[in-house]
C-alpha positions in Angstrom: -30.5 54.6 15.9 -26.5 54.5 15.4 -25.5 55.4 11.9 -24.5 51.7 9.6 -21.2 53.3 9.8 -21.0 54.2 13.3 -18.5 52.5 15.4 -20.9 51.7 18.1 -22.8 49.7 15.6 -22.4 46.3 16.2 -19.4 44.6 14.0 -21.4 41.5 13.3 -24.5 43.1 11.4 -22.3 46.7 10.5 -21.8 46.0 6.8 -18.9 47.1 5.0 -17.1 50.0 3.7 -17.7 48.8 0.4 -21.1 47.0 0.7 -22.1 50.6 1.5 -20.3 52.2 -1.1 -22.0 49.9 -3.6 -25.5 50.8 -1.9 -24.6 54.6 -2.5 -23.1 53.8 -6.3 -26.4 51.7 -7.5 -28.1 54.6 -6.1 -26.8 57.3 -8.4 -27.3 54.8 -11.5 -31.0 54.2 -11.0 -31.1 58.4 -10.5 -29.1 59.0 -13.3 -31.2 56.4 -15.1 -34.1 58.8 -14.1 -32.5 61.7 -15.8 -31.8 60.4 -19.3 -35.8 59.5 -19.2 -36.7 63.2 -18.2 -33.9 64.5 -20.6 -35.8 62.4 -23.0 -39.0 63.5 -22.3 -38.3 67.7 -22.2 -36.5 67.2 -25.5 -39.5 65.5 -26.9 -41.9 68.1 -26.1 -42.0 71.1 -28.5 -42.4 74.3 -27.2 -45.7 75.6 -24.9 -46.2 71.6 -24.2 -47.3 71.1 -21.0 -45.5 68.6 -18.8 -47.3 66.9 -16.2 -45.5 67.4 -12.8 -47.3 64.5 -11.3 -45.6 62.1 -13.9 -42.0 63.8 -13.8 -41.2 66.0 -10.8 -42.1 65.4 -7.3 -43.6 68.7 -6.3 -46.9 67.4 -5.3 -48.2 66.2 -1.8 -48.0 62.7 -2.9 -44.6 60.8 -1.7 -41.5 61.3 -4.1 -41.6 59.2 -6.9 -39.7 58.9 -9.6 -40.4 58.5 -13.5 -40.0 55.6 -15.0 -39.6 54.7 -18.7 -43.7 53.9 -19.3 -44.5 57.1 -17.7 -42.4 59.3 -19.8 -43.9 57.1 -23.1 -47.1 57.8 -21.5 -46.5 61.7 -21.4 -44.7 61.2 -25.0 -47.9 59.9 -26.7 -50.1 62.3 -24.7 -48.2 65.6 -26.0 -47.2 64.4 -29.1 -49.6 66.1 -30.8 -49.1 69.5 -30.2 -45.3 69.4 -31.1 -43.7 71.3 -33.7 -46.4 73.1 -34.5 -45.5 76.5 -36.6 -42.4 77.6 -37.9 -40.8 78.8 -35.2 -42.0 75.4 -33.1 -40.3 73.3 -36.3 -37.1 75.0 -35.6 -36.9 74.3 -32.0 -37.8 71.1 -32.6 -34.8 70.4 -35.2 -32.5 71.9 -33.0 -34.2 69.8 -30.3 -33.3 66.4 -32.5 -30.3 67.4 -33.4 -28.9 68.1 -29.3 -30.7 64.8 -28.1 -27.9 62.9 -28.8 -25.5 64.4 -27.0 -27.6 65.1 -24.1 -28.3 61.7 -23.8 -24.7 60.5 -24.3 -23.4 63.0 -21.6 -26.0 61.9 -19.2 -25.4 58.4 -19.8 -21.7 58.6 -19.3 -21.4 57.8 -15.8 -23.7 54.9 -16.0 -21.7 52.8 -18.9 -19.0 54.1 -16.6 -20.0 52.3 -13.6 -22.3 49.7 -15.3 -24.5 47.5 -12.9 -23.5 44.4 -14.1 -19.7 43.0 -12.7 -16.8 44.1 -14.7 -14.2 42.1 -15.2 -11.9 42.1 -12.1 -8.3 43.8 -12.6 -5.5 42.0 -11.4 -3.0 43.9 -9.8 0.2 42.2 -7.7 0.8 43.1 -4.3 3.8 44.7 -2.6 3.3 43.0 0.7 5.2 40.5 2.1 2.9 37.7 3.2 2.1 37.5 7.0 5.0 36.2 9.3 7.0 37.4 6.1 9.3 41.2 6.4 10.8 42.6 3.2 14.3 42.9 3.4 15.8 44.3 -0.1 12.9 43.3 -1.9 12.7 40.2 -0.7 10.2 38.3 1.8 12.0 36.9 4.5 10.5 35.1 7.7 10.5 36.0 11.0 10.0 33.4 13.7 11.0 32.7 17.1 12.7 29.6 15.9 15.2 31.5 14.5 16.8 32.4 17.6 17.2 29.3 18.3 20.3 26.6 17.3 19.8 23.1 15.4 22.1 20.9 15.1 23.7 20.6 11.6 21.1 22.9 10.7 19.0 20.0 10.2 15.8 21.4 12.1 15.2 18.3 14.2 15.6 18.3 18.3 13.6 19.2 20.9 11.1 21.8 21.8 13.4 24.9 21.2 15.3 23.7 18.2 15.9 25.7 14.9 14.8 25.6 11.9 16.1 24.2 8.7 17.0 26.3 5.8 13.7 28.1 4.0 13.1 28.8 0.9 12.5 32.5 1.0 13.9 36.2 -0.3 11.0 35.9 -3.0 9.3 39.5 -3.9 5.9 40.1 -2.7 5.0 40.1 -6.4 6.3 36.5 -7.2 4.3 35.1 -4.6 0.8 36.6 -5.4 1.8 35.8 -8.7 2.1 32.4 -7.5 -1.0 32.6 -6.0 -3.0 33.1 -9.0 -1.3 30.0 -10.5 -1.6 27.7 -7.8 -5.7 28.3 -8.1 -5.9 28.7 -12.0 -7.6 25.7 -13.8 -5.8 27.3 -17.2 -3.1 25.1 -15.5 -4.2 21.6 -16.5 -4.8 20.8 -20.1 -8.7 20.7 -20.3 -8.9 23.6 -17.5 -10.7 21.6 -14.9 -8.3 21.1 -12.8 -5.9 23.7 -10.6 -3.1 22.5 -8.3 -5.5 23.5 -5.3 -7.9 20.5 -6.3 -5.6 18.5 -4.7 -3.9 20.7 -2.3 -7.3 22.5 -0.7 -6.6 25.1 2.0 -9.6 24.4 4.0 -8.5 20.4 4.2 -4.8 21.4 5.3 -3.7 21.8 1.8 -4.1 18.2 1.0 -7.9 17.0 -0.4 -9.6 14.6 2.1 -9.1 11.7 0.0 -7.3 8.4 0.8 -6.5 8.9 -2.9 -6.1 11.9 -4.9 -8.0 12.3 -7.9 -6.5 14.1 -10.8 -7.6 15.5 -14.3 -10.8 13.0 -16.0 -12.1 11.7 -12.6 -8.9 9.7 -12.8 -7.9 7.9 -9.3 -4.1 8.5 -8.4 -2.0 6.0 -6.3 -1.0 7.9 -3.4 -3.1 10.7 -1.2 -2.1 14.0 -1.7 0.2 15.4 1.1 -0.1 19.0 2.9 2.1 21.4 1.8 2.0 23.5 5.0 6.0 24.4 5.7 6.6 22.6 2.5 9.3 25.7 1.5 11.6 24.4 4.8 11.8 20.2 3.4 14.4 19.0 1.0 12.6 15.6 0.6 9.3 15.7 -1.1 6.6 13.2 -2.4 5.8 10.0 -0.8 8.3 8.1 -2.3 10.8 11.0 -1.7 12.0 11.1 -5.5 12.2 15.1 -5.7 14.8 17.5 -4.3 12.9 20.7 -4.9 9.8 22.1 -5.3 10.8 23.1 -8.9 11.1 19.5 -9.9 8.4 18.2 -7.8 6.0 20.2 -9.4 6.3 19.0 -13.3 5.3 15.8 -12.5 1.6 16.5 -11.4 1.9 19.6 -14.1 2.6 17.4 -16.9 1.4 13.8 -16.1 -1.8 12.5 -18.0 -2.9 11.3 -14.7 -2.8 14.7 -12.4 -2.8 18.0 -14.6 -2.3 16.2 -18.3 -1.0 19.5 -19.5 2.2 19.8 -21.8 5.4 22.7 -21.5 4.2 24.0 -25.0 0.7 24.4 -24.0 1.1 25.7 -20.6 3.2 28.3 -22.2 1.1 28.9 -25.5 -1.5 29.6 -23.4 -0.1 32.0 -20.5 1.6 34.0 -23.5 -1.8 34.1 -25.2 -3.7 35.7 -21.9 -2.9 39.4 -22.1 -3.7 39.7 -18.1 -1.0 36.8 -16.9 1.4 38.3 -19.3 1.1 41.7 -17.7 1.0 39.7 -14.1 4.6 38.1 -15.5 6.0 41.3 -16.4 5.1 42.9 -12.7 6.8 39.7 -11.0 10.0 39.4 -13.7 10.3 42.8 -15.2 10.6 40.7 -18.6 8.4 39.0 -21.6 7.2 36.7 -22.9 6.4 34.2 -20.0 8.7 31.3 -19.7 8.3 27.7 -17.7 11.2 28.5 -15.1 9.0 31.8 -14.4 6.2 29.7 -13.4 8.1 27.4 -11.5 9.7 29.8 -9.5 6.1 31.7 -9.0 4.8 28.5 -7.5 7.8 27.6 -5.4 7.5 31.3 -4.1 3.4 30.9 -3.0 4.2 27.2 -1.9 7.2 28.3 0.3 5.3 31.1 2.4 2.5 28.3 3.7 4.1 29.1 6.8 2.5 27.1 10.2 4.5 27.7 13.0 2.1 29.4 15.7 0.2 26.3 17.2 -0.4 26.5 20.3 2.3 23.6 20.8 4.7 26.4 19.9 3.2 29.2 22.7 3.9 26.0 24.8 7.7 25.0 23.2 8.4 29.0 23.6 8.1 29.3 26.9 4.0 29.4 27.9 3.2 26.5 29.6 -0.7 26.9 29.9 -1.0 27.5 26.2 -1.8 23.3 26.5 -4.1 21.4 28.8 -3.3 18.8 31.1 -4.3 16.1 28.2 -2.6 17.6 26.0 0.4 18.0 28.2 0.1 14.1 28.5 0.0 13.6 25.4 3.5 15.4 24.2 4.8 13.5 27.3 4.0 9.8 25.3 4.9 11.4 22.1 8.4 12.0 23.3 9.0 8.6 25.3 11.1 6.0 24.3 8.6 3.6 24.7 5.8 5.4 22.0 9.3 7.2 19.7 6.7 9.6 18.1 9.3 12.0 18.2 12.2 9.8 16.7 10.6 10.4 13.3 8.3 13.7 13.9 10.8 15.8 15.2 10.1 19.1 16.2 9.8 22.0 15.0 8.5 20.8 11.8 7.4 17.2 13.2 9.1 15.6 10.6 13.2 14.1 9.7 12.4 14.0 6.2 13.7 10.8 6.1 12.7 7.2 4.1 10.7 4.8 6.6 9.4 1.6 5.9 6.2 0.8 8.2 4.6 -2.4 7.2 1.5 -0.8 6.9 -0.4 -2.8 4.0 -2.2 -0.8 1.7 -5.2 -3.0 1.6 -5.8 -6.2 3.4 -3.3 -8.7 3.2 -2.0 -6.4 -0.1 1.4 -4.6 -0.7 0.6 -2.7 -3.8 3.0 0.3 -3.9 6.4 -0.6 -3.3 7.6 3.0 -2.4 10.9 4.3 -2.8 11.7 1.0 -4.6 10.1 1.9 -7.8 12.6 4.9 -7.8 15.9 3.7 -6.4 15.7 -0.2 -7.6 16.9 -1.0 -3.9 14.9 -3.6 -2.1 15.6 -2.5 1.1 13.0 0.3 0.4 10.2 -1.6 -0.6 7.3 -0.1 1.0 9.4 2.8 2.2 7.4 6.3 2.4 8.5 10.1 3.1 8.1 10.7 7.4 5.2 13.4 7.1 4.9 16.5 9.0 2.0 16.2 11.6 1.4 20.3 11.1 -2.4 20.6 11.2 -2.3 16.8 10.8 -5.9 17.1 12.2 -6.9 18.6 8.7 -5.5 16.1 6.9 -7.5 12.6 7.3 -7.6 10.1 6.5 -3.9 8.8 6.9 -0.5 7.1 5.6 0.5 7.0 1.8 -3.0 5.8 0.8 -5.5 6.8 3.4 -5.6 3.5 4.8 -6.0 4.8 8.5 -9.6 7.2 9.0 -8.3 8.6 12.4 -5.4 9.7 14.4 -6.5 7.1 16.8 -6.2 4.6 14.4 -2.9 5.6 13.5 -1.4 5.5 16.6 -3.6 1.8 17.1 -1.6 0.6 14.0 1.8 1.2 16.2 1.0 -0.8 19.1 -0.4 -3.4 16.8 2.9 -5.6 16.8 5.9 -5.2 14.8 5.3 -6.1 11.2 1.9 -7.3 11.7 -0.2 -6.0 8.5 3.1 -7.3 6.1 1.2 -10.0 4.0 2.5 -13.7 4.0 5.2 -14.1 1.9 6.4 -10.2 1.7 9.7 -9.2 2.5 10.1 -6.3 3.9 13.0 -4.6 6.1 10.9 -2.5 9.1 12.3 0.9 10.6 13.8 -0.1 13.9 12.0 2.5 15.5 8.4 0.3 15.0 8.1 -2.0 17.4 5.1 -2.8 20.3 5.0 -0.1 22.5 1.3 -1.3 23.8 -0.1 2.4 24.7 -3.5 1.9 26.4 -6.8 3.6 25.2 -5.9 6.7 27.3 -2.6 7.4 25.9 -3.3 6.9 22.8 -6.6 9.2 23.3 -4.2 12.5 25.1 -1.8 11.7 22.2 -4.6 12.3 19.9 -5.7 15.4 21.9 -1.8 16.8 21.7 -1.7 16.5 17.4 -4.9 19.0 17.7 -2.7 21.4 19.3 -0.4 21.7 16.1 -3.2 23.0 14.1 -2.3 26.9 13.2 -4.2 28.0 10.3 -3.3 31.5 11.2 -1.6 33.1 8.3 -3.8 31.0 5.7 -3.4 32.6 2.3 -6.6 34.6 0.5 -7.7 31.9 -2.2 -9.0 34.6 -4.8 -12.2 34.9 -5.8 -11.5 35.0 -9.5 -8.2 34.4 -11.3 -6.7 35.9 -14.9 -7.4 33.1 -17.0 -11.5 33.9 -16.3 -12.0 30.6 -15.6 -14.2 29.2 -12.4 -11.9 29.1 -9.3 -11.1 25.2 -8.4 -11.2 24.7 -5.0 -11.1 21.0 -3.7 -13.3 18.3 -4.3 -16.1 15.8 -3.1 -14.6 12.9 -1.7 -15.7 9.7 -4.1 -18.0 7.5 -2.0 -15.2 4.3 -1.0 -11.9 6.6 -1.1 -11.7 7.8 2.1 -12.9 5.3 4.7 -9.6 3.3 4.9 -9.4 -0.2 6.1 -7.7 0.2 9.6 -10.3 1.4 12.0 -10.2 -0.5 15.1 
């Protein structure tokens, strides 16, 4: 049979380097737990005590077996009786006594070295770049094949080989793993249930599956929580589009009683108290004690390498036509007509203009509830207006529009050929995106443009969420979608 370690072994079933290691390293503690018990017992025995082999040694025909604690107390009370016996025997035994001690302590020291129960993880900051990320002067700077490419104002939007707009980038490797450890720490929110990925949850396209986000208390938000795949490249964020940068966009969930409920004094009152973050902050800022534009930045910097840019739309937009199918082919061939305008407001690369559109998409039946952009700017020519999302890994993402009022893609794209205006309740006024009009796809275009938004799903250079973070607290991951929150109301 191959060895566990052989490469011939097969890689499905061959364990790992370090399950091994830890097979081999429990090993040596239970032996070296077998030799403070036989230390114990040949100190305990006086002189001319005889030891029975069959209890401590394996020299008999038997199978190797090795003492355990009752057997030695076994031999202990079956000797004990002719210890110490004569003046010279009393000597050896007081000497005996008095080295037990630090036999037993030297013996022992490997095993409260190693210790079989977990130790507390050390956190140490890498000096990597993250994938699709080189280091250039220390700091992480992307490469991508859109790069070589031109955009127009350098405002990203075109056709299949346009550039990119301007990243957020030139972080150190050690400001975004540092970021990292934030973005999944519940020591975040006030009452440490809550981390930023509860809402932003890798495995659901870092958004959470709901049609409405849930935030710290079981509280109900608003508004769905968007992805934040290539959120580092978009100068317009939230729904409503109220925030510049991801600096600013982020106090609002950080500190709202709704989202996070946390404060700037307590956030910092406790990073400075935790010994391990403050060493973390010192790696990533070569300076103390830990202040709130530190953790900004440290967020902005994980947040800005969520980098999705190798779909296999993109093999296709570079140059390799068979990376789609024929559907899908189909499919990017409505998307880009004038009579569906997919592409009007999703532009490639990022599938999105970043601009302010209003819909008419109600947000329950026959309801307006959120006006939009209108609560921010006053301006009633933005009621109901929303941020144009990014379709990156949109397939991740259900269910859809500000409030998850849409389960499916295909009930998206059904809400476009609907009619112009045609969920607006009576009496709202609302001023509709020229683009939205009745384009009337049929059930098969709307099917192979739903087969096409599959093929931007690239989850390729996905970020490790750690397994335990400095604050010792239980890693917050996502959450259970509430029964009611994610149906939506406009399957058809």
């Amino acid at each position: 049979m191959s060895s566990l370690l052989s490469p011939h072994w097969h890689r499905n079933v061959r364990p790992s380097y370090f399950i091994v290691a830890l097979m081999i390293m429990r090993a040596v503690i239970q032996l070296r737990q077998a030799e403070i018990w036989l230390a114990l017992a040949f100190l305990h025995l006086g002189p001319g005590s005889r030891i029975s082999y069959s209890v401590l040694t394996p020299y008999t025909s038997a199978p190797m077996r090795l003492a355990t604690s009752d057997d030695v107390r076994r031999s202990l009370r079956a000797t004990g009786h002719n210890r110490c016996r004569g003046s010279q025997a009393r000597s050896a035994c007081v000497m005996l006594r008095l080295l037990t001690p630090w036999v037993l302590l030297i013996l022992a020291a490997p095993l409260l070295a190693h210790g079989e129960t977990e130790a507390t993880p050390a956190f140490q900051l890498t000096d990597t770049c993250p994938a699709s990320f080189e280091n250039q002067d220390g700091g992480c700077v992307l490469r991508s094949r859109y790069r070589e490419y031109r955009s127009l104002r350098d405002a990203g939007v075109g056709g299949l080989k346009t550039g990119l707009p301007a990243l957020r980038e030139g972080f150190t490797p050690q400001q975004i793993d540092l970021g990292r450890y934030l973005f999944f720490d519940p020591m975040l929110s006030a009452d440490g249930s809550v981390s930023c990925a509860s809402c932003h949850d890798p495995a659901k396209g870092f958004a959470d599956g709901r049609g409405q986000a849930v935030g710290i208390h079981g509280q109900v938000l608003p508004r769905s929580a968007p992805s934040l795949w290539n959120v580092g490249f978009l100068s317009t964020l939230l729904w409503d589009g109220s925030k510049g940068s991801l600096e600013e966009q982020m106090q609002g969930p950080l500190y709202s009683p709704f989202e996070m409920g946390n404060t700037p004094m307590q956030l910092l009152t406790s990073l400075n108290a935790n010994p391990v973050y403050r060493a973390l902050f010192e790696q990533a800022f070569d300076r103390t004690p830990i202040t709130l534009n530190q953790i900004y930045t440290a967020i902005t910097a994980f947040e800005s390498s969520l980098i999705s840019l190798n779909s296999r739309y993109d093999l296709y937009a570079h140059g390799y036509h068979e990376a789609l199918t024929d559907t899908e082919i189909t499919g990017l061939n409505v998307f880009r007509s004038f009579v569906a305008r997919c592409a009007e407001c999703h532009t490639p690369p990022l599938f999105t203009n970043q601009q302010l559109a209003v819909l008419g998409v109600a947000d329950a039946p026959g309801e307006l509830i959120d006006t939009g952009a209108q609560a921010v700017t006053g301006d009633a020519s933005q009621r109901g207006a929303f941020r144009v999302p990014s379709l990156r890994n949109i397939v991740r993402t259900a269910p859809y529009m500000h409030r998850g009022q849409k389960p499916t893609l295909e009930d998206a794209a059904r809400f476009y050929t609907g009619g112009r205006g045609h969920e607006v309740p009576e009496g709202e006024s609302v001023m509709i995106h020229w683009h939205i009009w009745e384009p009337r796809l049929t059930d098969a275009e709307i099917t192979s443009l739903a087969k096409f938004l599959g093929a931007l799903t690239d989850e390729a250079f996905m970020p490790e969420s750690p397994k335990a973070v400095p604050s010792g607290l239980p890693v917050t991951q996502g959450q259970e979608p509430m029964t009611g929150n994610s149906d939506g109301f406009g399957a058809q």
